[in-house]
N, C-alpha and C positions, 0 to 999 in steps of 0.2 A: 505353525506349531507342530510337532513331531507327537503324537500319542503313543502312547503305549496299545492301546486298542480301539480300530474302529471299528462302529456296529453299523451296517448297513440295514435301516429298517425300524422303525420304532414303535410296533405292536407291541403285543403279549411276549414275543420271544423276545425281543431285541432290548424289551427295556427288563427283562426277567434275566439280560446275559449282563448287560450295563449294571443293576444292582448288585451283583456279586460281585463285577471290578471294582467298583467304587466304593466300595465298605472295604476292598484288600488296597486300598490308597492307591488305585491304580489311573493315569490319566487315560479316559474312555470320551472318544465322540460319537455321537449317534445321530447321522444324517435320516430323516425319516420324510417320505413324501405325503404322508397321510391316510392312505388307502387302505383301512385296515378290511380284511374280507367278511368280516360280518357286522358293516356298518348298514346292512340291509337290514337288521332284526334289531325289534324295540325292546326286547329283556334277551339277557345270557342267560343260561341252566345248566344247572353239573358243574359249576366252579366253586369250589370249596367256598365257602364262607359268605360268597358274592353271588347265590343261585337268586334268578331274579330281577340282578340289577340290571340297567340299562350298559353296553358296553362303552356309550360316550361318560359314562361315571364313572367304572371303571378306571380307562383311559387317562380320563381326565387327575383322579387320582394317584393313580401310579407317575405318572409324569411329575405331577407337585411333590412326590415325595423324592420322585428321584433328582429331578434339579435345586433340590436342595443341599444335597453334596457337590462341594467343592468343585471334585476333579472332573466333573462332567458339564461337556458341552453339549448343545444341543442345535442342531441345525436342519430348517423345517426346507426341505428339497428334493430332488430326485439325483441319488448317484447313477449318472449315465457308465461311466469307465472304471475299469479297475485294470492294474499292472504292477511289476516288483517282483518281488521273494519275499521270503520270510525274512522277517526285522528290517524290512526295506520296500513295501509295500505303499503303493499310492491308488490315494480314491479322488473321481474327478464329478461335479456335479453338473447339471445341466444350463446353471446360471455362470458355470465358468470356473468354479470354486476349487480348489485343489489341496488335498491334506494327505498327510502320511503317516503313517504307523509300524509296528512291530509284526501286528496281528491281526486279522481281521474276523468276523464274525458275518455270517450273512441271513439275514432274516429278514428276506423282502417279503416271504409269505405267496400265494400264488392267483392267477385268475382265473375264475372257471367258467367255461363255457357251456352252456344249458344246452339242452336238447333242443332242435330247431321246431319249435310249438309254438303260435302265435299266444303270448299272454302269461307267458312261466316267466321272463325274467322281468316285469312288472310285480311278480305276486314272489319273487325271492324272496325268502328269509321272513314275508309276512303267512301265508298260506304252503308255500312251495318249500321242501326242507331236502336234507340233504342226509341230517344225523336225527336218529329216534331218540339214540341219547339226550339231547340238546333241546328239543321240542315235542317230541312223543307224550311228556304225558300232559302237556298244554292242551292235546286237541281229546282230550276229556272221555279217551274208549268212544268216541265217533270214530262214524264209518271211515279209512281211510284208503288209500290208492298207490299204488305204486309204478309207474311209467318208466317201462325198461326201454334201455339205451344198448345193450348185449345180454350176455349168456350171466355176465356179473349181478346182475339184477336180481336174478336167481336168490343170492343171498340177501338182498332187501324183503323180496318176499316172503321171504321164510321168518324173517326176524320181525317182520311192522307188527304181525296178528298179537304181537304181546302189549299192541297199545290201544289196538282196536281191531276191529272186524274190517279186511283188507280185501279188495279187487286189485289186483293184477293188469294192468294193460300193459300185452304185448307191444299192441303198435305197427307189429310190422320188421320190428326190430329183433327178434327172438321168438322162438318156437320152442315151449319146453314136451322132454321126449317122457316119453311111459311114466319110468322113473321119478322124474320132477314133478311130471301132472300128479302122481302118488305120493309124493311129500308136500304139497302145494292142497291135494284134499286133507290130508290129515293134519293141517295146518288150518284147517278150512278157511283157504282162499280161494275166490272166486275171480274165473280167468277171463277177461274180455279182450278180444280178440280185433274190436272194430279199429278202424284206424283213431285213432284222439285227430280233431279237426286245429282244435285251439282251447283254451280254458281260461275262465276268467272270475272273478273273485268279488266276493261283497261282505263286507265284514269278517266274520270268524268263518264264514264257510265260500269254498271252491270249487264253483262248476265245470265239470269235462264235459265238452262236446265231441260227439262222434259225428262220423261221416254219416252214419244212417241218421241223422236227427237228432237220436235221443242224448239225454243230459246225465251224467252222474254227479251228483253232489255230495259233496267229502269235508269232513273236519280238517284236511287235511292232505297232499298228494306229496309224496317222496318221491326222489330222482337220486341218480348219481351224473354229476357233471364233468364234462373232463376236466383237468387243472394242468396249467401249466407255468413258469414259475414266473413271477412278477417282473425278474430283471435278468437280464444278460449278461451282468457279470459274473456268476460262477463259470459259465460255459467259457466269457473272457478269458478266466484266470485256468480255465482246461481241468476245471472239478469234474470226477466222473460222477456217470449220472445211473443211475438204477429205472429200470419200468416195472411201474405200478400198475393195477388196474383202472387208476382214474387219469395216470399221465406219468411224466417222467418225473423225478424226484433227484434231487442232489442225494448219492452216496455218503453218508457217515458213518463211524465204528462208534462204539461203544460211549466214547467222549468226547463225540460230537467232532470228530475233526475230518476234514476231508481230503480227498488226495491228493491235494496240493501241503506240502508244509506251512504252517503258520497260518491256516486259513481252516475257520470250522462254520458250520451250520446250524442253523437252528427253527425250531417251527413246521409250518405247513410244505415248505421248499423244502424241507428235509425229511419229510416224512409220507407214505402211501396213504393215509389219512388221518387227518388231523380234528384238532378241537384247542378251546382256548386251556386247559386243562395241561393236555401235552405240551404247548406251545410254551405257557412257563415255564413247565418242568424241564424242556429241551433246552431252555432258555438259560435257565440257572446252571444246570448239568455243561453248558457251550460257556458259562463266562466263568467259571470256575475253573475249567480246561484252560482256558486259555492264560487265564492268571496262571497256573502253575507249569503252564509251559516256556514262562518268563524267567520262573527263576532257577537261575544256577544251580546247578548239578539233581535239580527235581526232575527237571525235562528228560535228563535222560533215563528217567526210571519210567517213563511213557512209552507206549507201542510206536512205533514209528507212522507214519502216514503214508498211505499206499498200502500197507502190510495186511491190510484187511479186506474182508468180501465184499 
């Protein structure tokens, strides 16, 4: 069958691009491998209406509501390949599977790579966080931690003191100069400097060990991970890419489209950092675009692709 739009990806973005085709009567498949990236953490926070809920409820709800529209298929796999142009576009999945479309949409979303610390990517998304947004005020104004990975950390530091009383570990990784050490005291955060050995976790709270011995114990420890994007098909189809400070990020304008014609992005892959928040809103804002890039004589009142920064 020949769709009108395929979504690569079926999280928060891909089924938030899907819902908008499918209410404008448009035929949408959405190949999805399952992976969503914070299937590590047992409540979402900061999503309108849904702060709280588990993201498998979520998930799960969004899905029932969306295959119950006609024009939507749903197909649970990994798209390996992508190739074509615009209105002539083919996606190829890992069991062999092979479809086509007008347009495509890409919301693989990304994987991130933790800081090399024995016992952070066990305590992901349970003790271990990434957004203060999202879990800051769960760890209750306890003590919290910040484990810098660069110079970037700098700004976790400065920001966690609004959920708790924060220590700073360099690491090794970063040395803040006069300056920072003077916004880091008026912040009152306290800078430890020993090397973190490993860290490990028991219920609501998370111990750092140091190489000298001693233990810090935290409501909570912050990081920034690098991300890099889940699949290989933008680079396939030659989407240019932007760098971020957590990794490289598919390039979009304003409506979500990317410098390939007929092909937009959406999500985490498309964005220097993300939340399930953004990822709908990219999501809707990418399947809307792409609807009205279909029809006759609308399209060409759009920016052209490439045209942008």
């Amino acid at each position: 069958m020949f769709y009108d739009v395929i979504i690569v990806g079926g999280s928060y973005a891909g089924m938030a691009a899907a819902l908008q085709l499918v209410r404008a009567r448009r035929s949408v498949l959405v190949i999805d491998a399952g992976q969503r990236r914070n299937r590590f953490a047992a409540h979402s926070h900061g999503f309108l209406s849904q702060d709280g809920s588990s993201p498998d409820e979520i998930v799960r709800t969004a899905r029932e509501q969306l295959i119950a529209y006609p024009d939507l298929t749903w197909v649970d796999g990994r798209a390996t390949s992508a190739a074509g142009e615009i209105e002539r576009f083919s996606v190829t999945t890992e069991t062999g599977g092979n479809y086509r479309a007008r347009r495509l949409i890409l919301a693989t979303g990304v994987v991130d790579t933790l800081p090399d610390v024995p016992g952070l990517q066990e305590l992901w998304g349970r003790n271990v966080f990434h957004c203060p947004y999202c879990h800051g005020f769960e760890t209750n104004k306890g003590q919290l931690g910040v484990l810098a990975v660069s110079a970037m950390s700098m700004h976790q530091a400065l920001m966690i003191p609004d959920w708790g009383r924060t220590t700073f570990f360099t690491n090794s990784k970063f040395e803040p100069d006069a300056e920072q050490l003077a916004a880091l005291s008026a912040r009152d955060v306290s800078v430890e400097r020993a090397t973190v050995e490993r860290v490990s976790g028991k219920g609501e709270t998370i111990s750092v060990h140091l190489e000298d011995g001693r233990t810090v114990e935290l409501a909570g420890l912050f990081t920034m991970p690098r991300t890099d994007t889940a699949s290989p098909i933008a680079e396939q189809l030659g989407c240019a890419f932007e760098d971020g400070p957590l990794g490289a990020f598919i390039r979009v304008d304003a409506m979500k489209a990317t410098s390939v014609p007929g092909v937009y992005a959406a999500g985490d892959n498309a964005t220097m950092a993300g939340s399930v928040t953004f990822a709908v809103a990219d999501g809707a804002r990418a399947g809307t675009s792409a609807h009205q890039s279909i029809i006759p004589g609308l399209a060409a009142l759009h920016p052209k692709p490439g045209n942008h920064h």
